[in-house]
C-alpha positions in Angstrom: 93.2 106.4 78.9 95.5 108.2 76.4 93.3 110.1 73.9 93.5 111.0 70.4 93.5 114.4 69.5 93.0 115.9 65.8 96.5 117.3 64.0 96.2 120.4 62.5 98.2 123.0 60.7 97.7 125.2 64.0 99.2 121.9 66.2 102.5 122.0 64.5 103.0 126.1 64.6 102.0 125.6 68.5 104.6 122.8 69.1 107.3 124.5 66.8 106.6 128.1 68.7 106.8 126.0 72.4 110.4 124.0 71.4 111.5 127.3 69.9 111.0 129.3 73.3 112.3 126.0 75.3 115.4 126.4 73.8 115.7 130.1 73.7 114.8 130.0 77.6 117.8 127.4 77.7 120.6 129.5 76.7 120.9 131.6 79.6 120.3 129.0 81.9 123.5 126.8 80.4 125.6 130.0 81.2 124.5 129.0 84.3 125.5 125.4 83.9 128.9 125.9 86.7 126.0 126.2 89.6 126.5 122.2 88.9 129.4 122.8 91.5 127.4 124.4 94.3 125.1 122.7 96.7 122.3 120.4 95.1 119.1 122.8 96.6 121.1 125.3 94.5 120.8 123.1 91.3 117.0 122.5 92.2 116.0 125.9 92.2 117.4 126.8 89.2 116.0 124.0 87.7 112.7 124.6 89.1 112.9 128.3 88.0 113.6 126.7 84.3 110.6 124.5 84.1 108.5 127.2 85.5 109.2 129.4 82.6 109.2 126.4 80.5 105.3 125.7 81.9 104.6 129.1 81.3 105.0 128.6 77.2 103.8 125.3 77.3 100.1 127.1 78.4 101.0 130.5 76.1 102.1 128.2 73.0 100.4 125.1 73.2 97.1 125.2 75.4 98.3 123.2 77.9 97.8 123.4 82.4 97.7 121.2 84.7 95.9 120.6 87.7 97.1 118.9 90.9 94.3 117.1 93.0 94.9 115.4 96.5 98.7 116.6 96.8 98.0 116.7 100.8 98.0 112.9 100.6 101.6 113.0 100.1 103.7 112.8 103.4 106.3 115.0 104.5 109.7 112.7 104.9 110.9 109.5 103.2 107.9 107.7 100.7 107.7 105.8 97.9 105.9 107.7 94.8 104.4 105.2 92.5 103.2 106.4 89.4 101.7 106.2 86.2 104.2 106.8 83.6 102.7 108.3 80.1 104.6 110.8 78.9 108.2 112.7 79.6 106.0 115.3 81.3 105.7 113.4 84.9 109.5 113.0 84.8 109.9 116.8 84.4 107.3 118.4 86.0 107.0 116.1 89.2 110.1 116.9 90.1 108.8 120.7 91.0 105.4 119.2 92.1 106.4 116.0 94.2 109.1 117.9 96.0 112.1 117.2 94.3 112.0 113.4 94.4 114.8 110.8 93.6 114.3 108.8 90.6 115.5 105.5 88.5 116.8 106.7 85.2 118.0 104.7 82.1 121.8 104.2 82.4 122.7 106.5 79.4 120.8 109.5 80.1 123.7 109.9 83.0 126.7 110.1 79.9 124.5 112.6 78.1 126.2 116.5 78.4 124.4 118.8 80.3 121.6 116.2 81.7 123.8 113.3 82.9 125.6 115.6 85.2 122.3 117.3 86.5 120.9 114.4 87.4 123.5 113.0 88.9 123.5 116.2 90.9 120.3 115.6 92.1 120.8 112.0 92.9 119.3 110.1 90.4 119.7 106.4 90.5 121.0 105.1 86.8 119.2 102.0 85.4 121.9 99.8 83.0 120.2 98.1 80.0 121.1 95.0 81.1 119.2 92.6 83.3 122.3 91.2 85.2 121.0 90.6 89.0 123.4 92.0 91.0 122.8 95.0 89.1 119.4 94.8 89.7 119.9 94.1 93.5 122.4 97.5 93.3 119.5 99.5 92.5 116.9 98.0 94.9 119.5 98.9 97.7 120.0 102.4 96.1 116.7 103.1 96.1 116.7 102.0 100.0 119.4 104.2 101.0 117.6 106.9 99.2 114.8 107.4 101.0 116.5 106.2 104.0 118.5 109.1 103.7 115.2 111.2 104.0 114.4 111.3 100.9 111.4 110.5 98.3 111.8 108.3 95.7 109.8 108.2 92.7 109.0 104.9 90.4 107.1 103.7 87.9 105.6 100.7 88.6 104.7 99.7 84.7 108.5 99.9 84.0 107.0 101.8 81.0 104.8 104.4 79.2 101.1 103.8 80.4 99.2 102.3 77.0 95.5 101.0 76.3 95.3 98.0 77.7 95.6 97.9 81.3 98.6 98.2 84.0 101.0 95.7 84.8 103.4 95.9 87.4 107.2 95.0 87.7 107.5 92.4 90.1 110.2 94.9 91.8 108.1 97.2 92.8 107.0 94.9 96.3 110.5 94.0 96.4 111.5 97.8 97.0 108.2 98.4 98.9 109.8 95.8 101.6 112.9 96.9 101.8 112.1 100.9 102.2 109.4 100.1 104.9 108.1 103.8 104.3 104.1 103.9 102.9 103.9 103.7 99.1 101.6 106.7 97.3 100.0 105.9 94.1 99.9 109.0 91.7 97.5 108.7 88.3 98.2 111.3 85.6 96.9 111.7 82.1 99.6 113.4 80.5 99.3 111.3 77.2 96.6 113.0 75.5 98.6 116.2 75.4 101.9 115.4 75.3 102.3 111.7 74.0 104.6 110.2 73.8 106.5 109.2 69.9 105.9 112.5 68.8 107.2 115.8 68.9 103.7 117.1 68.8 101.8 118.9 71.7 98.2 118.9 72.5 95.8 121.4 74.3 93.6 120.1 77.4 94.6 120.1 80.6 97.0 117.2 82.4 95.3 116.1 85.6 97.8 114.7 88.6 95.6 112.7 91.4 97.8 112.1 94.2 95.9 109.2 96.0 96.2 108.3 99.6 98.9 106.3 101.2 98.9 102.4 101.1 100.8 102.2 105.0 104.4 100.7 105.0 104.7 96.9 106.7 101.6 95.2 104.3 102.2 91.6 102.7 103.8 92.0 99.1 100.9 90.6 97.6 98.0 92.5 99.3 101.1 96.2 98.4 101.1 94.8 94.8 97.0 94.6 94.5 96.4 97.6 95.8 98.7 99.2 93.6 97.3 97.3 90.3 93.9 98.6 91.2 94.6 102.3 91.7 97.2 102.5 88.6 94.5 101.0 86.7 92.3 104.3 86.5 92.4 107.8 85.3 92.7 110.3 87.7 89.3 111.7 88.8 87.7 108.1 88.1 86.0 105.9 90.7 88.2 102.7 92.5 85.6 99.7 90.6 85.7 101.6 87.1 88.6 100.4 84.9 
């Protein structure tokens, strides 16, 4: 559930003073922009060093932790990370926490300076706008190769931003499931209520991650696709039954 928090004066001098020191923190890491060249795990751990720092004023400026439950549920190897989606926060931040994952990405982020070749570097598979099937069928068998490769691959199964109301899922998502044959893990996180999304403006609390335990690879699509609905239903720390 994505809360609503009060605005106050003292919520737009936080959010102002946290983009101000993003950017700040930025410039020296953009001098560093040639690593881009150099092996990916190079690229990863600079980028990981960035968004610690970046974490850092997000708590100092803005109020705001996080807290990481049940991350021993999540394999070692090739899986499939399916996750709530709520916020830009998950597709920052799980990147250091969900060891460096591979993920879908709208098709224009990738022509964007400074991100589209980052994440290109770190083998993220670009979405197009367009619902053309062979495209589609492209991206199921990127994803494939991915985590064939050894790699996790992270999705969101609502195809969008979390909202009051319930969780449907992409009809994809079993498709994928099948033909990765790795276990799937569901992920909840409420990263909403401090950093929602349509809104430049950042709440205090604290963003909890519930890494759930792994549905096995091999299941029917249909029995994959209702155990998903029913986890991605709840907020993390709540009961399976209570949605």
């Amino acid at each position: 559930m994505i809360a609503k928090a009060p605005v106050t004066t003292m919520t737009y001098l936080r959010s102002l003073g946290f983009y101000v020191v993003s950017v700040t923190l930025a410039i020296p890491f953009l001098l560093l922009f040639p690593i881009i060249l150099l092996p990916a795990p190079v690229t990863h751990a600079v980028c990981a060093l960035y968004l610690r720092l970046q974490a850092f004023g997000l708590r100092c400026f803005c109020g705001i932790s996080y807290e990481v439950k049940g991350i021993k549920n999540l394999p070692d190897g090739p899986v499939l990370i399916a996750s709530q989606h709520e916020s830009t926060w998950e597709t920052l931040y799980f990147q250091h926490i969900m060891d460096r994952p591979v993920m879908y990405a709208k098709e224009p982020i990738f022509s964007y300076p400074v991100f589209g070749p980052i994440a290109r570097k770190m083998g993220h598979i670009p979405v197009p706008q367009t619902k053309n099937t062979d495209a589609i069928r492209d991206g199921f068998k990127r994803g494939a190769e991915t985590i064939a490769s050894g790699r996790k691959l992270l999705i969101f199964p609502s195809g969008t931003r979390r909202v009051e109301g319930g969780t449907k899922l992409q009809a994809g998502v079993g498709a994928l499931y099948q033909l990765s044959n790795v276990p799937v893990v569901p992920v909840l996180v409420n990263s909403g209520q401090c950093w929602p999304h349509n809104t430049w403006l950042k709440f205090p609390g604290t963003i909890k991650v519930e890494v759930l335990p792994a549905i096995p690879a091999g299941l029917p699509r249909e029995d994959v696709m209702e155990r998903l609905r029913l986890d991605l239903a709840r907020d993390p720390g709540q009961p399976r039954g209570i949605e």
